[in-house]
C-alpha positions as CSV (number, residue, x, y, z in Angstrom):
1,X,-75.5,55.4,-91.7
2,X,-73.0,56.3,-89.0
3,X,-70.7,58.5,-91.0
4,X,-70.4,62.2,-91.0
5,X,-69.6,64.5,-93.8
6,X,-68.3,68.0,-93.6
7,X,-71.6,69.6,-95.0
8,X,-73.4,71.1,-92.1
9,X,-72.4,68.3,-89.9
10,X,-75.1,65.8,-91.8
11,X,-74.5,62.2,-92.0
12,X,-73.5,61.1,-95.6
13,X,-76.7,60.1,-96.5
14,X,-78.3,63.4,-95.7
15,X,-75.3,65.1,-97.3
16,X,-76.2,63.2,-100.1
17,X,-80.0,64.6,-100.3
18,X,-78.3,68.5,-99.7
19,X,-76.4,67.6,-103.0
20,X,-79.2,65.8,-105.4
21,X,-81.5,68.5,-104.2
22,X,-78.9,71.1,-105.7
23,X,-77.8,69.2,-108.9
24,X,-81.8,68.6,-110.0
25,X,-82.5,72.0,-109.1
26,X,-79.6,73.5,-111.2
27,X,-79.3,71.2,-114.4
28,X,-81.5,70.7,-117.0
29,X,-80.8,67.2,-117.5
30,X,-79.2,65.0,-115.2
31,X,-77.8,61.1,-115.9
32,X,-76.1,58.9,-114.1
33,X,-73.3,56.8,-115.1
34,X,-74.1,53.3,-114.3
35,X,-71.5,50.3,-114.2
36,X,-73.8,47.8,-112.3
37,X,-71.3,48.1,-109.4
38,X,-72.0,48.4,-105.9
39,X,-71.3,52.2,-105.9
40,X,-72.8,53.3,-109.3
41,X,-75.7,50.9,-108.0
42,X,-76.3,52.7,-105.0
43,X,-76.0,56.3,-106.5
44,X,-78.4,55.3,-108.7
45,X,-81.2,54.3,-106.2
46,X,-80.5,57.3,-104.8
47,X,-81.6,59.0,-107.6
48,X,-84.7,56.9,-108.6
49,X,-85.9,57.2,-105.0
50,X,-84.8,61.6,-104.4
51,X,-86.9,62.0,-108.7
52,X,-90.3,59.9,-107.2
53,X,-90.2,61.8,-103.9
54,X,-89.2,65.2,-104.8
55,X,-89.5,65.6,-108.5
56,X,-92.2,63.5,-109.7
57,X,-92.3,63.6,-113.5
58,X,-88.5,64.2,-114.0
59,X,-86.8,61.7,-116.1
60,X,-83.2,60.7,-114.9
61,X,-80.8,59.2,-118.0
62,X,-78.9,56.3,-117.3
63,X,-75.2,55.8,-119.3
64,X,-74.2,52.5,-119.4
65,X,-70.9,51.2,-121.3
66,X,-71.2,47.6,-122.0
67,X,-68.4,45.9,-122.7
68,X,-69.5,42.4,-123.5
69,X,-67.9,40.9,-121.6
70,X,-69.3,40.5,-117.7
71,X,-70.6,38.0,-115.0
72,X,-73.7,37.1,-116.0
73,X,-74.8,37.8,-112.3
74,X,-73.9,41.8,-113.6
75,X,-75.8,41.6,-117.1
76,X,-78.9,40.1,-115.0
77,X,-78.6,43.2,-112.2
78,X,-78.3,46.1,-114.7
79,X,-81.2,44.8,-117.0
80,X,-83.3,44.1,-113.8
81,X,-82.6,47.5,-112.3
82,X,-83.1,49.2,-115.4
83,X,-86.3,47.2,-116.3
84,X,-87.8,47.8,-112.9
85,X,-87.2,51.9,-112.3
86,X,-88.0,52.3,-116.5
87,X,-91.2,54.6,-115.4
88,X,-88.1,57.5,-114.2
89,X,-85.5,56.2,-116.3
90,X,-84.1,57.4,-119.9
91,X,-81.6,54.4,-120.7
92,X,-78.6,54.7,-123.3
93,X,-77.3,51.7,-123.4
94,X,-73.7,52.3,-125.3
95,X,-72.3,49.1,-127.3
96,X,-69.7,50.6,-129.1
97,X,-66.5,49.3,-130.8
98,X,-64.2,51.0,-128.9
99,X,-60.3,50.6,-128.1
100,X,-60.3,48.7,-124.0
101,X,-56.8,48.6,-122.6
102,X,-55.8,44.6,-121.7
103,X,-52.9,43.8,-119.6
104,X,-53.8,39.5,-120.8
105,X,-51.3,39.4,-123.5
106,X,-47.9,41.0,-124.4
107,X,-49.0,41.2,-128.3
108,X,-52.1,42.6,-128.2
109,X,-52.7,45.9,-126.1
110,X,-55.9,46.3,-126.8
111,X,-59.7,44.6,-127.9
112,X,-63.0,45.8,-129.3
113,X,-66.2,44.6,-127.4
114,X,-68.8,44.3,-130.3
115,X,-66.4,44.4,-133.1
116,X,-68.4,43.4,-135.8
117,X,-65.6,41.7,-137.8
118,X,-65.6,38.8,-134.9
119,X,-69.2,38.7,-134.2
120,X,-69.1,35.4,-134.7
121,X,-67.1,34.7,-131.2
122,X,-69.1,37.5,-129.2
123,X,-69.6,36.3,-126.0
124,X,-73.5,36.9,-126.2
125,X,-75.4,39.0,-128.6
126,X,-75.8,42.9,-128.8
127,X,-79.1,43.5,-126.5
128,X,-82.2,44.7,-128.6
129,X,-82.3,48.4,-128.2
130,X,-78.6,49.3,-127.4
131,X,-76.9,52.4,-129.3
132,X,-74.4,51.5,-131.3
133,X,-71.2,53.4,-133.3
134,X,-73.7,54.3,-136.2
135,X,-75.6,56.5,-133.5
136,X,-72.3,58.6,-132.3
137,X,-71.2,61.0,-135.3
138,X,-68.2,61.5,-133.4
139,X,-67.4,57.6,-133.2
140,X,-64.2,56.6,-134.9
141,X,-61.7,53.4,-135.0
142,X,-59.0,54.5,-133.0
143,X,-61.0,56.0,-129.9
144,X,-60.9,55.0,-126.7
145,X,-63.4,53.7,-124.2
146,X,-62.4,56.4,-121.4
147,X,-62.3,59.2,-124.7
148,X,-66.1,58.5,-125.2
149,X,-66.7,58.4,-122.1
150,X,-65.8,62.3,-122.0
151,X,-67.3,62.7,-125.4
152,X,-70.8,61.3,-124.6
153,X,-72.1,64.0,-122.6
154,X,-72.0,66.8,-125.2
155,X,-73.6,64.2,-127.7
156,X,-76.5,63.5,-125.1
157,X,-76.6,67.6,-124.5
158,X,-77.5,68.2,-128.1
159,X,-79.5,65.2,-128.3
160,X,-81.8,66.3,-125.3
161,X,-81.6,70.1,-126.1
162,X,-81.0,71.2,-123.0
163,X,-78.4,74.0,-121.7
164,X,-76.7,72.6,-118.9
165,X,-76.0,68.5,-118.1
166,X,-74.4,66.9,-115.2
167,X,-73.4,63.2,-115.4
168,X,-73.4,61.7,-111.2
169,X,-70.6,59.3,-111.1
170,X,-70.7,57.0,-107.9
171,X,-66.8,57.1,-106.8
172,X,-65.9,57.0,-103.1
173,X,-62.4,58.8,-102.1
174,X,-62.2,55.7,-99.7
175,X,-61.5,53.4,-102.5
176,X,-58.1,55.1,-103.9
177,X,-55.7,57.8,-103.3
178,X,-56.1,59.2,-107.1
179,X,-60.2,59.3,-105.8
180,X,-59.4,61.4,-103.0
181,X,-57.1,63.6,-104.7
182,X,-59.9,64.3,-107.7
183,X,-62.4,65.8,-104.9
184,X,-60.0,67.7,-102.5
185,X,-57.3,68.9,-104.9
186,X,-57.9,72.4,-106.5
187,X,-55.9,72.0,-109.4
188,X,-56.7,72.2,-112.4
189,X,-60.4,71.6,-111.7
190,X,-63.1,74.5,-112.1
191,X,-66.7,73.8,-110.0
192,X,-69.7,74.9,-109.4
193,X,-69.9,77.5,-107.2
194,X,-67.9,76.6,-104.2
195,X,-69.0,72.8,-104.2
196,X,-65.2,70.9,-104.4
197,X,-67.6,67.4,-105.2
198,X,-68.5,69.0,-108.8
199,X,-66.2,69.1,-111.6
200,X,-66.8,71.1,-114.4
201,X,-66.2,69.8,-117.8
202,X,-67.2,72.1,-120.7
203,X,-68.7,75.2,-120.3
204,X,-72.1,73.6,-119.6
205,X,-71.1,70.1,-118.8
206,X,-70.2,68.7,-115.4
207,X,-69.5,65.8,-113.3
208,X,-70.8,65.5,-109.5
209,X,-69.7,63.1,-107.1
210,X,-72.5,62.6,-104.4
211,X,-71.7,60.2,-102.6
212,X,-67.7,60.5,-102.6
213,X,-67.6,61.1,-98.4
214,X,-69.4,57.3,-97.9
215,X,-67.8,54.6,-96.8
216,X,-68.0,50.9,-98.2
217,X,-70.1,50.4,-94.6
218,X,-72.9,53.0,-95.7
219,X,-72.9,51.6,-98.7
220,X,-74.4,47.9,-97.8
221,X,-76.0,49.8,-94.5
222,X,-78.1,52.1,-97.7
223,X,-78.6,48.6,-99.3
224,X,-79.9,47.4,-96.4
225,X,-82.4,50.0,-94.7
226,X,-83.7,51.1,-97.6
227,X,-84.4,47.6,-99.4
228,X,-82.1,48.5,-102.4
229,X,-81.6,45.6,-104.9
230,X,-77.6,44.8,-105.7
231,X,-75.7,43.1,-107.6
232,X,-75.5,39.5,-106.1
233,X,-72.1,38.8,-107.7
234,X,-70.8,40.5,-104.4
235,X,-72.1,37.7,-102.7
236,X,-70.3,35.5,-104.8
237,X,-66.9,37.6,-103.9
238,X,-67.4,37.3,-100.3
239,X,-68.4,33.7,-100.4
240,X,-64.7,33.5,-102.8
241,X,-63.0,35.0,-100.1
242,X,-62.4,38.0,-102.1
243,X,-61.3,40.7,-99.8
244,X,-63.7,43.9,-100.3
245,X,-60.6,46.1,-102.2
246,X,-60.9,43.7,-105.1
247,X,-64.0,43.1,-105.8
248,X,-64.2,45.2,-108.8
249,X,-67.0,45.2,-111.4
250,X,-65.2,46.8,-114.4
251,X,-63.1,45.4,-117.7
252,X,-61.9,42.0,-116.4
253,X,-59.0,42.4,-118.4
254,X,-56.9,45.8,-116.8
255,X,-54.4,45.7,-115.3
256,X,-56.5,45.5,-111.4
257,X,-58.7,43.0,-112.4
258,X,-56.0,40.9,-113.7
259,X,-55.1,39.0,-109.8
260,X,-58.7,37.3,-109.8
261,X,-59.7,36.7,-113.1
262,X,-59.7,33.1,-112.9
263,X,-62.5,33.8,-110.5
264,X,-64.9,33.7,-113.5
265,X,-64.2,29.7,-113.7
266,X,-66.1,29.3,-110.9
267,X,-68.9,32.0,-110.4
268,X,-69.3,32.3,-114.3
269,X,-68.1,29.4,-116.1
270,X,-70.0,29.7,-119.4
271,X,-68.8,33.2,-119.5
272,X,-65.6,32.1,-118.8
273,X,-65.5,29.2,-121.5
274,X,-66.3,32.1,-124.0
275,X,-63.5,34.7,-122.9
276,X,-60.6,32.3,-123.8
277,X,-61.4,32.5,-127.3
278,X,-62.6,36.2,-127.7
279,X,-59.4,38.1,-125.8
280,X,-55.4,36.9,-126.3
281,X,-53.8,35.8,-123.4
282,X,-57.0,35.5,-121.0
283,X,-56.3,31.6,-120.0
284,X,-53.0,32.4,-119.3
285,X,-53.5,35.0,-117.2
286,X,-56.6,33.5,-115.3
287,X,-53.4,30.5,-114.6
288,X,-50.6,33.0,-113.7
289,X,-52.5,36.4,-113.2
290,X,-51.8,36.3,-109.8
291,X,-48.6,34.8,-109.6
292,X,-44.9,35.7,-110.0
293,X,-44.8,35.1,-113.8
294,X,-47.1,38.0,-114.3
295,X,-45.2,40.3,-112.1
296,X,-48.0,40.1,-109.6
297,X,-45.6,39.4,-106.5
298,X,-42.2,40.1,-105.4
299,X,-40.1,39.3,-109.0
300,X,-36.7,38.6,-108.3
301,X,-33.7,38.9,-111.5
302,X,-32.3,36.3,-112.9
303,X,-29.0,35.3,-112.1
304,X,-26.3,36.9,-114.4
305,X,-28.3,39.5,-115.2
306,X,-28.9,43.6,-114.0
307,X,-32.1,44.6,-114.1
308,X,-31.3,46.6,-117.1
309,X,-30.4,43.4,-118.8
310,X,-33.3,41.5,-117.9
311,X,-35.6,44.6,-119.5
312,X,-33.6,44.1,-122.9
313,X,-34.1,40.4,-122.7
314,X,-37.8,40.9,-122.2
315,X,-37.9,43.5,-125.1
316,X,-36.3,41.3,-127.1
317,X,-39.2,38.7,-127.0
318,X,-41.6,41.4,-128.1
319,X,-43.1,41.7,-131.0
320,X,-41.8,45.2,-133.0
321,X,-44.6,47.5,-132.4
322,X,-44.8,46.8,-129.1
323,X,-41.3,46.5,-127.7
324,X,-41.4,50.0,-129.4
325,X,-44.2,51.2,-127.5
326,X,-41.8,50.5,-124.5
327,X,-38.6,51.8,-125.8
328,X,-40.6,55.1,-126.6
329,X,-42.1,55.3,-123.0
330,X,-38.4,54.8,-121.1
331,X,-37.1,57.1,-123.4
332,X,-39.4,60.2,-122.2
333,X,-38.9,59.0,-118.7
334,X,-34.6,59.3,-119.0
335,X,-35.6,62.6,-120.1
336,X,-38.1,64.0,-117.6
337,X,-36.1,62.5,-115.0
338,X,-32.5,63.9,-116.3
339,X,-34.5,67.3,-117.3
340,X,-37.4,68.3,-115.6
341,X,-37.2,65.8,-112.5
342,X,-39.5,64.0,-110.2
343,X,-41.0,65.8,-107.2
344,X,-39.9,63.9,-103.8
345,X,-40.6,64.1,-100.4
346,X,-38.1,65.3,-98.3
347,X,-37.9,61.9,-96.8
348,X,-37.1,60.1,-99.6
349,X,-34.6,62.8,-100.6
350,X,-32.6,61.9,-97.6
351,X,-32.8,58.0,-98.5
352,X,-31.3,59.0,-101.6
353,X,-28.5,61.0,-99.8
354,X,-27.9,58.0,-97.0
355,X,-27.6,55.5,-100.5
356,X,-25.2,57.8,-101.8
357,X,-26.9,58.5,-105.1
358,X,-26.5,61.5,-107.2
359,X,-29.3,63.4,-107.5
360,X,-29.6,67.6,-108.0
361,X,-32.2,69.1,-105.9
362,X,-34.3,71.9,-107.1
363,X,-36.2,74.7,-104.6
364,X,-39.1,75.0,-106.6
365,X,-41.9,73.1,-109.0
366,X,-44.2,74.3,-111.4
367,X,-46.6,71.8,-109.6
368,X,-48.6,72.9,-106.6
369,X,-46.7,70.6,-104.1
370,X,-44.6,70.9,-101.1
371,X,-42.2,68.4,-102.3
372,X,-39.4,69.2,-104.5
373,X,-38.4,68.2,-108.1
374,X,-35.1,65.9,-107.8
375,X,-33.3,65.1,-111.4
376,X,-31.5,61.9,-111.3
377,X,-30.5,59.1,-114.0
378,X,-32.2,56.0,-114.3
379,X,-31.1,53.3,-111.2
380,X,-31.3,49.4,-111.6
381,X,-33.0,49.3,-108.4
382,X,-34.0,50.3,-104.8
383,X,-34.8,48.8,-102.0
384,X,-36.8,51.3,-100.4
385,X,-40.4,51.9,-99.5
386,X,-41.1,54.7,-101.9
387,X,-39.9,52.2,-104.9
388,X,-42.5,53.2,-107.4
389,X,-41.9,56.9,-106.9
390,X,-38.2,56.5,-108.2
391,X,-37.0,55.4,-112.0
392,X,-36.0,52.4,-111.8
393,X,-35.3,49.8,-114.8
394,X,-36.6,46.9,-112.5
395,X,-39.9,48.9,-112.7
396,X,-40.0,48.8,-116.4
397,X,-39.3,45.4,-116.0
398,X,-42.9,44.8,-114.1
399,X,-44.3,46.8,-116.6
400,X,-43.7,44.3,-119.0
401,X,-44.7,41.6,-116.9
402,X,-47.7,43.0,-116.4
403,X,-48.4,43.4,-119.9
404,X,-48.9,47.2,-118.6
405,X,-48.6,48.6,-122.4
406,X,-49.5,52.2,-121.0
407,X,-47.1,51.6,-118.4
408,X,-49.2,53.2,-115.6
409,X,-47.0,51.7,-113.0
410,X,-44.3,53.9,-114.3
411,X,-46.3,56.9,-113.9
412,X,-47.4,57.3,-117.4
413,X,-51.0,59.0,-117.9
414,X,-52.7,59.8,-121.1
415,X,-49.9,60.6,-124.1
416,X,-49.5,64.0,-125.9
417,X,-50.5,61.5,-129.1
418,X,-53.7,60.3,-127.3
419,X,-54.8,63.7,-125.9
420,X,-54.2,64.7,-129.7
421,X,-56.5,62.7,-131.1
422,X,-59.3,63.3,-128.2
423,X,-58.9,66.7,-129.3
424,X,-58.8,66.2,-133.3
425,X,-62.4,64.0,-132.4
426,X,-64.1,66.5,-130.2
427,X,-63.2,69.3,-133.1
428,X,-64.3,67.0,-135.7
429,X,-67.9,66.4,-133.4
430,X,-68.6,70.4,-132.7
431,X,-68.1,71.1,-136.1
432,X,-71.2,69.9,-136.9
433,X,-74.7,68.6,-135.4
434,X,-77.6,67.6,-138.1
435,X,-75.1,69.3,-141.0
436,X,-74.9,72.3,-139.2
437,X,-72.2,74.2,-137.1
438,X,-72.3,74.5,-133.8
């Protein structure tokens, strides 16, 4: 456990302790949310071992979205670990209806794990004792999995009666830039006290991040010194050949998962067998998901065509609703971009000057950045290394490749629609708990 974090000089492990030993002593009820990945996995053992040693008696809760789909080398570590620790544990096992993005077909953007109106395909059935929709109040069709996610821990608070609630989630700023930025960025993000690895979510709600300094080294060292049981499907990834940033245990069908799921023909074929027929589009994209045809690699225009072409074309093969859901994203992108602008570096400004494109440069942003917002029309292309930070039709093209219907890879975050309706269902939940207001 060689690496250092910047608490008190402390290597990450004992960092870690500093920080459990604060959360237990501040909250009244603590969970964990629990994935069955590596990282979740090893947060979690840190728990079970910090409650036995230090606060013996304490129950830890344990949130675990199951999506119904998984390796079955997963399903069998999560009820193992679960099983095994259920003398500290408080499970909720959540297997709930909800809207999961898939980036397998171009006509469906979305499935349902445990949708009861195709229980007859599930891939395997409900496991006893799960909480299902009928047990969230604030449970309705058109939420999604990440909006009750956010949702949960104000159900679990008035479920438990407790004042304040802190959900650990095992993320590493190793693993991502958009990781790194949650921890060390100040915006927008109120904590407790002065501890940047805590985020505070309602007024007695928070997330903590103990383990966000370790590297994907302490985490097998942990696994290793300390005799920690893990999910063997990571075995199975290294045996594959599966290079240590993709070996994901999540929703096999986003848009990252998408590259090497075919893998489930060989570690999980029964599994896989099942998927084809539950989710559109997954045996195509377990043939082509990480080839050319899914916009995977290097995708080259056809011939005769601009990029801006080629994006009509693929609209055109769409079904209605969702060659709309593109038109409507490109169309608030043209605006932003002509309107507001996009904040650049001052490097890519100057590759914008040398390519003699017009662009008008503003001194300030609204944003807390150094950079500086640049409004510009839409370009067919450029061959330049900050591609994805400019607007670009060829990126919309990927986009549709991908079968990216939220269009992340443009940019695009969560919608003033979707953040509506998160809104209109957390309302709807705080207006009442057993009949009564809140």
């Amino acid at each position: 456990m060689g690496g250092k974090s910047h608490m008190y000089r402390l290597n990450v492990y004992e960092a870690a302790q500093e920080r459990l030993k604060i959360i237990f002593d501040y909250f009244d009820y603590v969970y964990v949310s629990f994935s069955g990945g590596k990282d979740s996995g090893v947060l979690l053992n840190l728990c079970v071992d910090y409650i036995r040693k230090y606060a013996p008696g304490r129950k830890l809760g344990v949130f675990h979205m199951d999506y119904e789909i998984q390796y079955r080398q997963t399903i069998e570590y999560v009820e193992r670990t679960l099983s095994e620790n259920r003398d500290v544990l408080e499970v909720f096992h959540c297997c709930v209806p909800f809207k999961v993005p898939t980036c397998t077909s171009m006509f469906q953007p979305y499935w349902r794990p445990w949708d009861e109106d195709y229980r007859n395909i599930w891939v395997r059935e409900r496991p006893v004792g799960s909480l299902t929709e009928k047990d969230f109040k604030f449970f309705h069709t058109n939420l999604w999995d990440y909006e009750f996610q956010k949702l949960f821990p104000e159900w679990l608070r008035q479920q438990k009666k407790c004042r304040r609630i802190c959900c650990l989630v095992g993320i590493r700023t190793q693993e991502s830039f958009n990781r790194w930025r949650a921890i060390h960025s100040g915006k927008n993000y109120q904590r407790l006290k002065e501890y940047k690895w805590t985020h505070r979510i309602s007024r007695q709600e928070y997330n903590a991040y103990p383990i966000y300094d370790w590297k994907i080294t302490d985490v097998w060292v942990a696994n290793s010194r300390f005799n920690w049981t893990y999910n063997s499907l990571y075995d199975l990834y290294y045996q594959a050949g599966i290079p240590l940033s993709r070996q994901r245990v999540a929703s096999p069908f986003i848009s990252q998962a998408i590259p090497t799921l075919a893998v489930y023909k060989a570690i999980d074929p029964d599994t896989w067998g099942r998927m084809i027929g539950r989710v559109n589009g997954v045996g195509c994209a377990g043939i082509y998901g990480s080839t050319v045809a899914m916009g995977w690699r290097s995708i080259t225009c056809p011939p005769g065509f601009s990029w801006k072409e080629y994006m009509y074309f693929l609209l055109s093969t769409l079904p209605e609703e969702i060659r709309q859901n593109y038109l409507d994203k490109l169309a608030v992108s043209i605006r932003f971009w002509r309107e507001r602008g996009g904040c650049l570096a001052e490097k890519t400004i100057e590759k914008l000057k040398a390519a003699n494109i017009p662009i008008s440069i503003e001194e300030t942003s609204a944003y807390r950045t150094k950079k500086r917002p640049v409004r510009m029309e839409y370009l067919d292309d450029i061959d330049i290394p900050e591609f994805r930070e400019i607007p670009t039709y060829k990126r919309v093209c990927i986009c549709i490749m991908k079968n990216d219907h939220t269009c992340r890879y443009m940019g695009f975050s969560q919608t003033k629609r979707d953040k509506g309706m998160k809104k209109y269902a957390m309302n709807k939940y705080k207006a009442f708990e057993n009949g009564k207001k809140i």
